[in-house]
N, CA, C and O atoms as a Tripos MOL2 file, in Angstrom:
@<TRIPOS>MOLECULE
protein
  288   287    72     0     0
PROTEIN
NO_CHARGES

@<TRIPOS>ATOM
      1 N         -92.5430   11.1610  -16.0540 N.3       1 UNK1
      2 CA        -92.8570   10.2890  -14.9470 C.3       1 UNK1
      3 C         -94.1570   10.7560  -14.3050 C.2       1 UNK1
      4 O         -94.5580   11.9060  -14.1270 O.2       1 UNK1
      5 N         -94.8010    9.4150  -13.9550 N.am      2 UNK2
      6 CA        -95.7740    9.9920  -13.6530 C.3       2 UNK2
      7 C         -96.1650   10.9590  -12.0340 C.2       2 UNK2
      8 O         -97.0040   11.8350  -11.8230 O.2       2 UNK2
      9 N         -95.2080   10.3590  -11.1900 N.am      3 UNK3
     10 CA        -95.1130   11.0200   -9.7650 C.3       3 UNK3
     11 C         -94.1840   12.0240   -9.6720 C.2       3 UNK3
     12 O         -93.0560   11.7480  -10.0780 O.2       3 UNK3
     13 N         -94.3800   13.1080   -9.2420 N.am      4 UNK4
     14 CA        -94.0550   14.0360   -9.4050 C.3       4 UNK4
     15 C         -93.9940   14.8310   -7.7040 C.2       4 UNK4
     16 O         -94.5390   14.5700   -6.6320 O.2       4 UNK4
     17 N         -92.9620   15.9630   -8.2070 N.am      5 UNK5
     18 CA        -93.4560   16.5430   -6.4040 C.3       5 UNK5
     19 C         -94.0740   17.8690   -6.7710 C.2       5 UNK5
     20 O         -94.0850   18.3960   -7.8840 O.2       5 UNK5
     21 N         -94.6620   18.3790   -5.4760 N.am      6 UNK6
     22 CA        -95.9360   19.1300   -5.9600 C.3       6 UNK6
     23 C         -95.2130   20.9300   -5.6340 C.2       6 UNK6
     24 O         -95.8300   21.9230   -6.0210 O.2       6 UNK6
     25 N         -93.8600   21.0290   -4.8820 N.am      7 UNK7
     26 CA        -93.3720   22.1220   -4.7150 C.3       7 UNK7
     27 C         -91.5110   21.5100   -4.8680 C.2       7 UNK7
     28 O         -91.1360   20.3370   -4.8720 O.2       7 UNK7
     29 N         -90.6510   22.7620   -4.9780 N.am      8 UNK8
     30 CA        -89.2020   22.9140   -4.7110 C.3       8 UNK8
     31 C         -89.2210   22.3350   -3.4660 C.2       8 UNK8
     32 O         -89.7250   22.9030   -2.4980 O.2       8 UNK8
     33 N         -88.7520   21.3360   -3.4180 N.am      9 UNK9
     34 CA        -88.1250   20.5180   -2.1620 C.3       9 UNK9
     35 C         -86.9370   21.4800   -1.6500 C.2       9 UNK9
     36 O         -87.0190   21.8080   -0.4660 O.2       9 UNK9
     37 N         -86.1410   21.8400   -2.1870 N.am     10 UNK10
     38 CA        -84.9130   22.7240   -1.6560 C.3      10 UNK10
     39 C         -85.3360   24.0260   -1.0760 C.2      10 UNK10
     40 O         -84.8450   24.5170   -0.0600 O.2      10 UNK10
     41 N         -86.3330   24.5760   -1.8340 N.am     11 UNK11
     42 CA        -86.7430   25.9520   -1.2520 C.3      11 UNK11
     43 C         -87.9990   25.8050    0.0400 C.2      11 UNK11
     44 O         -88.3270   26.7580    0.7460 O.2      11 UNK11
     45 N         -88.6130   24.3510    0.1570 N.am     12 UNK12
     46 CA        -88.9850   24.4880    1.1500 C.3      12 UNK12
     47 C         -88.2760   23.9190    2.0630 C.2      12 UNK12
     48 O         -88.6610   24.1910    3.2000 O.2      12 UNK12
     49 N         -87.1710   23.0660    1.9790 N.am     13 UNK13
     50 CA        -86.0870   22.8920    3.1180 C.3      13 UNK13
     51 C         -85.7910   24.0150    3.7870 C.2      13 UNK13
     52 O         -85.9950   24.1380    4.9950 O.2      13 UNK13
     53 N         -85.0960   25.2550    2.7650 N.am     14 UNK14
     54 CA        -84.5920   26.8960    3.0720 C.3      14 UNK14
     55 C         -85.7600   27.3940    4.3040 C.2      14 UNK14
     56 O         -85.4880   27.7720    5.4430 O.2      14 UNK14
     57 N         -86.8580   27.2860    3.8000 N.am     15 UNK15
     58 CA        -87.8260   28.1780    4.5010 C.3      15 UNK15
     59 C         -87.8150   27.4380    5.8290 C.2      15 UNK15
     60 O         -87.8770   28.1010    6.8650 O.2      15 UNK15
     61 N         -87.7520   26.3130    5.8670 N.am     16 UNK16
     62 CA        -87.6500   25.2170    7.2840 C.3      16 UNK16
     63 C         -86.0770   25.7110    8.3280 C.2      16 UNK16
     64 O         -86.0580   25.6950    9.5590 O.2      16 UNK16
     65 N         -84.8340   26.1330    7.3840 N.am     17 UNK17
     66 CA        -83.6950   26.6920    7.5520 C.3      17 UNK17
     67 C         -82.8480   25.4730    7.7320 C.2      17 UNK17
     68 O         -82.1820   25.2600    8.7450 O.2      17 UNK17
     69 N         -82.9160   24.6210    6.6080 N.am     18 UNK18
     70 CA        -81.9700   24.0090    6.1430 C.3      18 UNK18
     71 C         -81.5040   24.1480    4.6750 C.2      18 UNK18
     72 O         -81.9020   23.4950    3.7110 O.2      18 UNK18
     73 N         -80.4860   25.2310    4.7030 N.am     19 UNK19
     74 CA        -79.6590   25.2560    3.2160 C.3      19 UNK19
     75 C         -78.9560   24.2370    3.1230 C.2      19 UNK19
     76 O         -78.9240   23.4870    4.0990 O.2      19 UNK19
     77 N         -78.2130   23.9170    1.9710 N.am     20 UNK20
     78 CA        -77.7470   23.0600    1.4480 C.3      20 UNK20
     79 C         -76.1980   23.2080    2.3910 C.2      20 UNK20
     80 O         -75.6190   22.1240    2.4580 O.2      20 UNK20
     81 N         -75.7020   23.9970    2.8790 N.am     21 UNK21
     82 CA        -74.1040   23.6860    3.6320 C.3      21 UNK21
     83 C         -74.7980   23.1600    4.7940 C.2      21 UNK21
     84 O         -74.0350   22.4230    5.4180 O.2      21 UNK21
     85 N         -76.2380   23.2690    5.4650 N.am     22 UNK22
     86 CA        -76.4090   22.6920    6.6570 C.3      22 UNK22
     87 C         -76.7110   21.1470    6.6380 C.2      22 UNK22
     88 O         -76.3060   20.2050    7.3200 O.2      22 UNK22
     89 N         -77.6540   21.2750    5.5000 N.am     23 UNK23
     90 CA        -77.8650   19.6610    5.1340 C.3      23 UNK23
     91 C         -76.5080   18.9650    4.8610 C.2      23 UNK23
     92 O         -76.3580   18.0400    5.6590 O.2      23 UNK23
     93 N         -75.5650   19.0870    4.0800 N.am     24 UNK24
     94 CA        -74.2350   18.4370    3.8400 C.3      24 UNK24
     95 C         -73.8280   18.7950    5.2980 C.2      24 UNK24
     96 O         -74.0010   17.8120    6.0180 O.2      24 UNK24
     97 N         -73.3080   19.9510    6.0270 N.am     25 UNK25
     98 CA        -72.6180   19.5700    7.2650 C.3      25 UNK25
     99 C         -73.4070   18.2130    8.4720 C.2      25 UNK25
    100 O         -73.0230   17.2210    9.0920 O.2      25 UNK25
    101 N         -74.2550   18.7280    8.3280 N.am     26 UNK26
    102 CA        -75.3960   17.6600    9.2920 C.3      26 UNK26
    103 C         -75.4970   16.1750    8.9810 C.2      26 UNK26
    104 O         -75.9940   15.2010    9.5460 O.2      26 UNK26
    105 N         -74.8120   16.3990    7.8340 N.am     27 UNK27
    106 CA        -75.2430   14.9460    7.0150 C.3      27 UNK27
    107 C         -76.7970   14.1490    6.9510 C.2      27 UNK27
    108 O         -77.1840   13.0240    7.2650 O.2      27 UNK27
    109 N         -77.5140   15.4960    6.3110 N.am     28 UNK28
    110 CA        -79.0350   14.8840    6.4960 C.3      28 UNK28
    111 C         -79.3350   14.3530    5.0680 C.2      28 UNK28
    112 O         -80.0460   13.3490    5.1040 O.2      28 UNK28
    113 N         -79.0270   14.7060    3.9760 N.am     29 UNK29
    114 CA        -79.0440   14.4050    2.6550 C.3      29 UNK29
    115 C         -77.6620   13.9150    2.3320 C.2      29 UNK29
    116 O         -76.7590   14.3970    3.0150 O.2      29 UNK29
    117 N         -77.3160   12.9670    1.3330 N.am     30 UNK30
    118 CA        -76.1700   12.4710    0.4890 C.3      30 UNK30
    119 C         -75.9770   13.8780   -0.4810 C.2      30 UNK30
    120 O         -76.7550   14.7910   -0.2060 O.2      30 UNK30
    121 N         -75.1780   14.0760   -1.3890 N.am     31 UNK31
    122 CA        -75.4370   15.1750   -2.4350 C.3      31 UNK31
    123 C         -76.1460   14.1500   -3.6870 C.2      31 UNK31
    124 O         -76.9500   14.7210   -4.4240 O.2      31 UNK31
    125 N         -75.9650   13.1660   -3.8590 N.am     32 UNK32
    126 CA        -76.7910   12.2120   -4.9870 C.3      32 UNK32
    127 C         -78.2210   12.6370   -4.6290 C.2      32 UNK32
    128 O         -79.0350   12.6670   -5.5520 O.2      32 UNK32
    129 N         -78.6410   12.9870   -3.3230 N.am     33 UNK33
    130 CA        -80.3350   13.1530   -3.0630 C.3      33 UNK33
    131 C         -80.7580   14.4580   -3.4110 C.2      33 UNK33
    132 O         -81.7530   14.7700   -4.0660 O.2      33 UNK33
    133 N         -79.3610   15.6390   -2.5850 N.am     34 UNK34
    134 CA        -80.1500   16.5240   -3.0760 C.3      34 UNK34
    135 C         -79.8500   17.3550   -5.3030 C.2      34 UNK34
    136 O         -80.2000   18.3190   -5.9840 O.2      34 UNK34
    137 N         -79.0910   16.1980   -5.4130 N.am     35 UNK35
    138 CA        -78.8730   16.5850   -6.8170 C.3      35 UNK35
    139 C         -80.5130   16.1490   -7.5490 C.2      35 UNK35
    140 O         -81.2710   16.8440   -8.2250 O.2      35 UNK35
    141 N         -80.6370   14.7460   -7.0890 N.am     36 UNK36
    142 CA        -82.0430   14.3230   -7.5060 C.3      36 UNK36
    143 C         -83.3840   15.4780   -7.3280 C.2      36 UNK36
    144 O         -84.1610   15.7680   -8.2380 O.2      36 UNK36
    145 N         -83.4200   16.0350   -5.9210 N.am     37 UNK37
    146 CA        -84.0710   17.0100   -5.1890 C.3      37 UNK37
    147 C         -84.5770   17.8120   -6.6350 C.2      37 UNK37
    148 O         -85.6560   17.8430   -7.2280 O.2      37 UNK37
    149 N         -83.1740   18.4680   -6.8990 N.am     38 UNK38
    150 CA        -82.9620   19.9220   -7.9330 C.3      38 UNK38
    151 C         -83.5090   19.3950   -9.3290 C.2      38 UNK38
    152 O         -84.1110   20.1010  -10.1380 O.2      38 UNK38
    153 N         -83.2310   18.1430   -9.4790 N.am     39 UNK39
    154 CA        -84.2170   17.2720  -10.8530 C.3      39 UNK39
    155 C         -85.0570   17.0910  -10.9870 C.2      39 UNK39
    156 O         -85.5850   17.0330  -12.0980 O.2      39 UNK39
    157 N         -85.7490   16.8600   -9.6390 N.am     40 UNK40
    158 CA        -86.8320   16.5090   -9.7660 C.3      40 UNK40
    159 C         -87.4790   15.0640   -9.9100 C.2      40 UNK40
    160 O         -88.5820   14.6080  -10.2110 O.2      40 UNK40
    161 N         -85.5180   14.2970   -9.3280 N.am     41 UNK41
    162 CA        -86.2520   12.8250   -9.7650 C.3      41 UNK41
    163 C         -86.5870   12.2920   -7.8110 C.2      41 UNK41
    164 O         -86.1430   12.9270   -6.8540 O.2      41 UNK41
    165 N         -87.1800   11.4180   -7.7440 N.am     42 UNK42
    166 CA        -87.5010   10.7950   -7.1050 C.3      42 UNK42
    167 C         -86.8740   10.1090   -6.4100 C.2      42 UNK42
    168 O         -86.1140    9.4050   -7.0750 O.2      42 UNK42
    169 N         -86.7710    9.8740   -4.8580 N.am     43 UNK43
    170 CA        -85.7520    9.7560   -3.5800 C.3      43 UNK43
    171 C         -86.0580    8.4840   -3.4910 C.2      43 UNK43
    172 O         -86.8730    7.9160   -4.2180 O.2      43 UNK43
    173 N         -85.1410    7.7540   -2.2050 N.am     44 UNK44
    174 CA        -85.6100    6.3140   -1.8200 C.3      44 UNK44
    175 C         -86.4670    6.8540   -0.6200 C.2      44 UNK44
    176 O         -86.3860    8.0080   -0.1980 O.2      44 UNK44
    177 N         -87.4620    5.6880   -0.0200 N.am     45 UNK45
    178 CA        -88.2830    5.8020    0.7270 C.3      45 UNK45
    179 C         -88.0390    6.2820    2.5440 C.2      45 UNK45
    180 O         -88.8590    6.6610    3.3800 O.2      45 UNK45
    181 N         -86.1340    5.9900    2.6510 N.am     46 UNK46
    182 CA        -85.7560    6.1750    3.4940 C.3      46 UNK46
    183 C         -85.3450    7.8290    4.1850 C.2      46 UNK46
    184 O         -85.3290    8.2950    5.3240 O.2      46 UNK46
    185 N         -84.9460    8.5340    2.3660 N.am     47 UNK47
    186 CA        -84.9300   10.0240    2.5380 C.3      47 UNK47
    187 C         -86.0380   11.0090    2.4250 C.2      47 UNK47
    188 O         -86.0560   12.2210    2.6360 O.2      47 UNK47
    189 N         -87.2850    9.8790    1.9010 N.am     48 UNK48
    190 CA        -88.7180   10.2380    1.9730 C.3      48 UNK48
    191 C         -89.1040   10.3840    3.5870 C.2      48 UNK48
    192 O         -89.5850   11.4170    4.0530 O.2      48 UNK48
    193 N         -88.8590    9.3640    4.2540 N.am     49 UNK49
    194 CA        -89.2670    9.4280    5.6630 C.3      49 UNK49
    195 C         -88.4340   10.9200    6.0220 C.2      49 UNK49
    196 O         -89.1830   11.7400    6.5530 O.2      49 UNK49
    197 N         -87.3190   11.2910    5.8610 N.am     50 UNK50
    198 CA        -86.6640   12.1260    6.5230 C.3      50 UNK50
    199 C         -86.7810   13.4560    6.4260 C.2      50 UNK50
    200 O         -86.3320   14.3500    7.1440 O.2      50 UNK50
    201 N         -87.7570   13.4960    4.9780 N.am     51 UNK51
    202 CA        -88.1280   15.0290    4.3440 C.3      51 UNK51
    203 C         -89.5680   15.1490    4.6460 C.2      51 UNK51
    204 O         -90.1220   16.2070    4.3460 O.2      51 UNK51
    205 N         -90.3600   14.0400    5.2950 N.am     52 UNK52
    206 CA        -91.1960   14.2460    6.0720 C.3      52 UNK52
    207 C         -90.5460   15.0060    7.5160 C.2      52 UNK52
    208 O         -90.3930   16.1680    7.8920 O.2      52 UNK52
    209 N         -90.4250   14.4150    7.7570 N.am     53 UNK53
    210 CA        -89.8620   14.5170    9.1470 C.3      53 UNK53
    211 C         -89.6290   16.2750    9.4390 C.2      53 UNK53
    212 O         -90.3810   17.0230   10.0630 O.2      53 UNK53
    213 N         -87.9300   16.7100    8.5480 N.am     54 UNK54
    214 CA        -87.8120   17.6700    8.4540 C.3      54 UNK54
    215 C         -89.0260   19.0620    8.0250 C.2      54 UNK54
    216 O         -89.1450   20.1280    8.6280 O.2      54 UNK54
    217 N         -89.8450   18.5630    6.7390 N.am     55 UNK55
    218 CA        -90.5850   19.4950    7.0370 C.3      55 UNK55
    219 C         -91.9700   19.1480    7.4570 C.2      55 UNK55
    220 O         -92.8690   19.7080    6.8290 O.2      55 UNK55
    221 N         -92.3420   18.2270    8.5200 N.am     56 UNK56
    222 CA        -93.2220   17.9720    9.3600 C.3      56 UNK56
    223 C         -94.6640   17.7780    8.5830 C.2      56 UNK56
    224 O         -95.7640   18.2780    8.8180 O.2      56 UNK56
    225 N         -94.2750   16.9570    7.6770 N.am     57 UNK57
    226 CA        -95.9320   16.7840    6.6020 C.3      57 UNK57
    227 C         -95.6870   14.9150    6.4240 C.2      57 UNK57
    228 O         -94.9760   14.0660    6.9620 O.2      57 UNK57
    229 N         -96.4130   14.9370    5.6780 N.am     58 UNK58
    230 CA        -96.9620   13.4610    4.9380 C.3      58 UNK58
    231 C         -96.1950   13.6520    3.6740 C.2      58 UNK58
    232 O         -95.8730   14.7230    3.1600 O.2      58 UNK58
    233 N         -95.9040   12.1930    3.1700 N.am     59 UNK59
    234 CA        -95.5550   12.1500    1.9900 C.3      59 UNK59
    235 C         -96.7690   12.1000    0.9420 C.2      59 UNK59
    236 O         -96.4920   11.6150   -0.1560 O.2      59 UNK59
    237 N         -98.1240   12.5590    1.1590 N.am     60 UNK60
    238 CA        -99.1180   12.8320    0.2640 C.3      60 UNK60
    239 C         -98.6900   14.2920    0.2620 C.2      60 UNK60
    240 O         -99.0910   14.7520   -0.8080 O.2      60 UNK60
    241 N         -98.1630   15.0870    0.8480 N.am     61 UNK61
    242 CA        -98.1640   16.8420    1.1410 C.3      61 UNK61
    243 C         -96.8850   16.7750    0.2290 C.2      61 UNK61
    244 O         -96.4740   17.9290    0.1130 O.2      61 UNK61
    245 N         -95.9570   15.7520   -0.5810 N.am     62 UNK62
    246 CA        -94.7710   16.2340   -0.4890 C.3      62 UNK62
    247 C         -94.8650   15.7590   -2.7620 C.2      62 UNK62
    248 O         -94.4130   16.2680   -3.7870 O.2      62 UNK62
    249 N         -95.6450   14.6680   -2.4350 N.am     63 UNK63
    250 CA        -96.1550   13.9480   -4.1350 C.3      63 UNK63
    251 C         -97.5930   13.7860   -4.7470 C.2      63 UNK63
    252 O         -98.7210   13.6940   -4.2620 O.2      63 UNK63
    253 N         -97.1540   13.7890   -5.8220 N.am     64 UNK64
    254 CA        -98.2430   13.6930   -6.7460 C.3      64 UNK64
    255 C         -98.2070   12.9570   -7.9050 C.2      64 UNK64
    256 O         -97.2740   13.0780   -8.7000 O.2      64 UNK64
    257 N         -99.5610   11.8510   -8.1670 N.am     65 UNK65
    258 CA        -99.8280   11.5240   -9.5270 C.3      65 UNK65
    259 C        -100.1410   12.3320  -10.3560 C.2      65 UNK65
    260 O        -101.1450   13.0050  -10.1200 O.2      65 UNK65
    261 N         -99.4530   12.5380  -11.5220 N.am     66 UNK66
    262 CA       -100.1410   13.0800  -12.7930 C.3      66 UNK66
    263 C        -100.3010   12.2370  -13.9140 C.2      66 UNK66
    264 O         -99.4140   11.6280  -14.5120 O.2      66 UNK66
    265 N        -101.6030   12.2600  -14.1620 N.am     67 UNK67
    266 CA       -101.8170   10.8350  -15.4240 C.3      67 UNK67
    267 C        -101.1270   11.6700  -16.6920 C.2      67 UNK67
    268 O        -101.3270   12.8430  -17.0090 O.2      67 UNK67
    269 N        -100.2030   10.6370  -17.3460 N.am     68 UNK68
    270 CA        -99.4330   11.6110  -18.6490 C.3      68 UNK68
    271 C        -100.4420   11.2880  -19.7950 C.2      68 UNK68
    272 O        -101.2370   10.4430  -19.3860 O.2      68 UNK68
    273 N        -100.7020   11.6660  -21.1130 N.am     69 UNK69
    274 CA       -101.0740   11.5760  -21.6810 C.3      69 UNK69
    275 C        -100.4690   10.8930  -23.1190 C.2      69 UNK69
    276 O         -99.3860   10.9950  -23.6960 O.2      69 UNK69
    277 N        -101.3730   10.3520  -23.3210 N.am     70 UNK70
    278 CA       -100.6800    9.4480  -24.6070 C.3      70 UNK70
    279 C        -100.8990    9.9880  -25.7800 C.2      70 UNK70
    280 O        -101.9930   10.4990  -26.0190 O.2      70 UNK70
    281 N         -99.7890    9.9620  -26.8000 N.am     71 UNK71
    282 CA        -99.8990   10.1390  -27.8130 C.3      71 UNK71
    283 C        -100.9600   10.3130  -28.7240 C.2      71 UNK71
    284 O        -101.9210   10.0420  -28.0030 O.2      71 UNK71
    285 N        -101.4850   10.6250  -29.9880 N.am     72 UNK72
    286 CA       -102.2780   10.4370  -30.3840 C.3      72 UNK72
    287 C        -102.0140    9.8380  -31.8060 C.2      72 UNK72
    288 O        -102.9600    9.5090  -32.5220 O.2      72 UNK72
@<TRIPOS>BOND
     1     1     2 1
     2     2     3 1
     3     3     4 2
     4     3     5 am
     5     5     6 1
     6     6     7 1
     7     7     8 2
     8     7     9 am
     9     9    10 1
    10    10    11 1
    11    11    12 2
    12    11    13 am
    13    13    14 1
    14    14    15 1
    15    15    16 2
    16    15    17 am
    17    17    18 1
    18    18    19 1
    19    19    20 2
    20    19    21 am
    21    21    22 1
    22    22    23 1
    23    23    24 2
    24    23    25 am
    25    25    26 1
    26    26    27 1
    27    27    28 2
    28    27    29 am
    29    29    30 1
    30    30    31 1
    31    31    32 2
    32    31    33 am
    33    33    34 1
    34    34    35 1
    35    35    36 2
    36    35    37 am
    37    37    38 1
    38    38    39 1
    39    39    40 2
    40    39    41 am
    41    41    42 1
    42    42    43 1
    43    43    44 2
    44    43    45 am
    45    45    46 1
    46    46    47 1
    47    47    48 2
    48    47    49 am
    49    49    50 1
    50    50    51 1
    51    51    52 2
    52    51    53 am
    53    53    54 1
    54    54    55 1
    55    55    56 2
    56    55    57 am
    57    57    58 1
    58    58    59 1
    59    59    60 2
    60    59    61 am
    61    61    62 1
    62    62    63 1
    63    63    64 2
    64    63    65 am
    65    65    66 1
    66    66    67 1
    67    67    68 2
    68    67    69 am
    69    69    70 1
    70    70    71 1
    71    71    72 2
    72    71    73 am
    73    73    74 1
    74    74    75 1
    75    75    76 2
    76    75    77 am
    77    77    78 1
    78    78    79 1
    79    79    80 2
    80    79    81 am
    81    81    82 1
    82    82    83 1
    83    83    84 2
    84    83    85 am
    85    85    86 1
    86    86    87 1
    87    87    88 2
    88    87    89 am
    89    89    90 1
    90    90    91 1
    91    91    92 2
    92    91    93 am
    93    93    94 1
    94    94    95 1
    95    95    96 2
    96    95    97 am
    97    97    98 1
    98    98    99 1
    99    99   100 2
   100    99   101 am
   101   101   102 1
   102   102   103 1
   103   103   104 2
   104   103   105 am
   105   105   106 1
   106   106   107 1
   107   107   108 2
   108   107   109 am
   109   109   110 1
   110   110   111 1
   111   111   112 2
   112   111   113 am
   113   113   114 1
   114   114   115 1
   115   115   116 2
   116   115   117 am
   117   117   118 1
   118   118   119 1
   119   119   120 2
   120   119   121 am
   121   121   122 1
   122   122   123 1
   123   123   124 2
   124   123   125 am
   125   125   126 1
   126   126   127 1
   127   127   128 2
   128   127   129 am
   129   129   130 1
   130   130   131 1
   131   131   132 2
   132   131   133 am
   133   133   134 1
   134   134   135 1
   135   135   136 2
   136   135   137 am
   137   137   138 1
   138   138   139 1
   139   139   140 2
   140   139   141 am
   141   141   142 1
   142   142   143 1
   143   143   144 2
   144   143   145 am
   145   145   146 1
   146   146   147 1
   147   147   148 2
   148   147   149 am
   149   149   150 1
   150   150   151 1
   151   151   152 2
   152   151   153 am
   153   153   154 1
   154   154   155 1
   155   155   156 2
   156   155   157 am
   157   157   158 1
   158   158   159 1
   159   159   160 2
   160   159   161 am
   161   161   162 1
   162   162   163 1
   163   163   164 2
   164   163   165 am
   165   165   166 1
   166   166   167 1
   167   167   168 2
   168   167   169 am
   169   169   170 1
   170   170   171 1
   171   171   172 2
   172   171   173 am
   173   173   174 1
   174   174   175 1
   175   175   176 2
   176   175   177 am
   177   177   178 1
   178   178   179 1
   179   179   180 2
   180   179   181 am
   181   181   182 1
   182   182   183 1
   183   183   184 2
   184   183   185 am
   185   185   186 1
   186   186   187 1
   187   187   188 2
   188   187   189 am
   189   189   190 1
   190   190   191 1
   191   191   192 2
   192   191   193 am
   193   193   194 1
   194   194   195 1
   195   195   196 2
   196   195   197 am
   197   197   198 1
   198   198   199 1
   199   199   200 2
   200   199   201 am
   201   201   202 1
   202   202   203 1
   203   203   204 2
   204   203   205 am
   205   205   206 1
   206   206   207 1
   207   207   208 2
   208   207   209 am
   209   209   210 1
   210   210   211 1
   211   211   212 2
   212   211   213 am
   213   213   214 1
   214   214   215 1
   215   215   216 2
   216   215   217 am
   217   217   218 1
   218   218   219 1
   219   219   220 2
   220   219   221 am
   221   221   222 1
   222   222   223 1
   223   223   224 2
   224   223   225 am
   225   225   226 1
   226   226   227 1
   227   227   228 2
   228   227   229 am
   229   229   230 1
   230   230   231 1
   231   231   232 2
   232   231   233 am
   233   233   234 1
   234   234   235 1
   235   235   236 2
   236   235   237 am
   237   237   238 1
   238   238   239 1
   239   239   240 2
   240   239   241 am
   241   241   242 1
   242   242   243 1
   243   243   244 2
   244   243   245 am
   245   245   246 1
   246   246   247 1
   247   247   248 2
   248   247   249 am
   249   249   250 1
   250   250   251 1
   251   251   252 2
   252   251   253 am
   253   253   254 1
   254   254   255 1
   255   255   256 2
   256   255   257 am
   257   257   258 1
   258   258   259 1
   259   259   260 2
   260   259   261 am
   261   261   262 1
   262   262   263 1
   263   263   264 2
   264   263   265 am
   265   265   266 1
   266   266   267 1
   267   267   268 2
   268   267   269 am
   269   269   270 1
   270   270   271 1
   271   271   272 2
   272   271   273 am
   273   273   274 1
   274   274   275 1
   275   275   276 2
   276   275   277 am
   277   277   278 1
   278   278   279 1
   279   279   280 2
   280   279   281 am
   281   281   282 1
   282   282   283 1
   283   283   284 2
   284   283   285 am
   285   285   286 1
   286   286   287 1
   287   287   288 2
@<TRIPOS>SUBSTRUCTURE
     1 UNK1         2 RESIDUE 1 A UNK
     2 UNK2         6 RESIDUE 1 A UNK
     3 UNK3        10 RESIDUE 1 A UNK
     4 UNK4        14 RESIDUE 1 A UNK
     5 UNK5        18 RESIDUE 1 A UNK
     6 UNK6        22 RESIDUE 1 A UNK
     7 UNK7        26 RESIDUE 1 A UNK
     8 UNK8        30 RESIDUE 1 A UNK
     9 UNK9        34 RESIDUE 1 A UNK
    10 UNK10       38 RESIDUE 1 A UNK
    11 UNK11       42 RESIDUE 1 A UNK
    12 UNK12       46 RESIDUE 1 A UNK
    13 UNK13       50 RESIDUE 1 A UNK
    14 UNK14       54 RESIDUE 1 A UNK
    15 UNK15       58 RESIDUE 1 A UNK
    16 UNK16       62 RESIDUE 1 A UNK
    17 UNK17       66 RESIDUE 1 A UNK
    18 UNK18       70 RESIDUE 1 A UNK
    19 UNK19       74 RESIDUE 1 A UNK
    20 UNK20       78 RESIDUE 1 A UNK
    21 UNK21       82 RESIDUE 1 A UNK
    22 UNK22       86 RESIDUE 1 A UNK
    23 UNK23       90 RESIDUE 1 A UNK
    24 UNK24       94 RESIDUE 1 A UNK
    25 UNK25       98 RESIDUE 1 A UNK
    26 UNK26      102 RESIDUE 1 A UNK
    27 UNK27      106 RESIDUE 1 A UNK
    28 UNK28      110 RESIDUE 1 A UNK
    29 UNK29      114 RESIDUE 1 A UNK
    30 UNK30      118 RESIDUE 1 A UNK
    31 UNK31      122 RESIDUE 1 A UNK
    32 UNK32      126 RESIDUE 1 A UNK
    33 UNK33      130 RESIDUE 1 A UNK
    34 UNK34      134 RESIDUE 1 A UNK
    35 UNK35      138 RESIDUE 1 A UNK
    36 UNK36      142 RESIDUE 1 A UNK
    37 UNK37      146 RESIDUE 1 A UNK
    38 UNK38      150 RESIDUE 1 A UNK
    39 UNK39      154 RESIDUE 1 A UNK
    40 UNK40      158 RESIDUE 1 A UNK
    41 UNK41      162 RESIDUE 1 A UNK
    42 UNK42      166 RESIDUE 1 A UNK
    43 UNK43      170 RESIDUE 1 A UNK
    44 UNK44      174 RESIDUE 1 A UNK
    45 UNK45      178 RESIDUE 1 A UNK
    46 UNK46      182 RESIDUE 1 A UNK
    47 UNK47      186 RESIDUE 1 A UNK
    48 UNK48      190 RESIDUE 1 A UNK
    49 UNK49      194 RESIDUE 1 A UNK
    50 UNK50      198 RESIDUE 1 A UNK
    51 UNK51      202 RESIDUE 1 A UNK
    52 UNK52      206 RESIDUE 1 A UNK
    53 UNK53      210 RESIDUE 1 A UNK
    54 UNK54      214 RESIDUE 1 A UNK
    55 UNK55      218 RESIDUE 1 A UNK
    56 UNK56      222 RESIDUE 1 A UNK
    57 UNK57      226 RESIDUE 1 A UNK
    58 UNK58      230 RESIDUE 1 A UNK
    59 UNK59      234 RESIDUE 1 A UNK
    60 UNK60      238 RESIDUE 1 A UNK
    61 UNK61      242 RESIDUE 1 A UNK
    62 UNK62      246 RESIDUE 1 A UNK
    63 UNK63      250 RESIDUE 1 A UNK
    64 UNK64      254 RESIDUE 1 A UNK
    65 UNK65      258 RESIDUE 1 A UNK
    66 UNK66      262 RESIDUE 1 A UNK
    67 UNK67      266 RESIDUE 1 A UNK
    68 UNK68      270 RESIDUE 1 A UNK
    69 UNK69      274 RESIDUE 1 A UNK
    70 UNK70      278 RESIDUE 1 A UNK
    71 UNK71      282 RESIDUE 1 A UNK
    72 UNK72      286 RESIDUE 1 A UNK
């Protein structure tokens, strides 16, 4: 895929001091999001706003295009 995130979403939640029992008690993430998180696949725009939020950046600070390369 071509969008990608540019660090561990989970480990910079941690450093913010939201582990994963705080996020599930708080109910700030579903576990479907942060399973995606740990994949690496890609959130809806609504838990995008919220992982801004939490760690106080832009969603340019959080993704990235990488052009894939084609076959040859």
């Amino acid at each position: 895929m071509p969008i990608r995130y540019k660090f561990d979403i989970l480990a910079a939640l941690k450093e913010k001091g939201y582990n994963t029992n705080r996020i599930r008690k708080e109910r700030l993430f579903g576990e479907s999001t942060l399973q995606a998180f740990r994949r690496g696949e890609l959130v809806s725009w609504m838990n995008m706003e919220r992982l801004c939020k939490l760690l106080e950046c832009q969603p340019g600070d959080i993704v990235e295009y990488v052009e894939e390369r084609q076959a040859e």
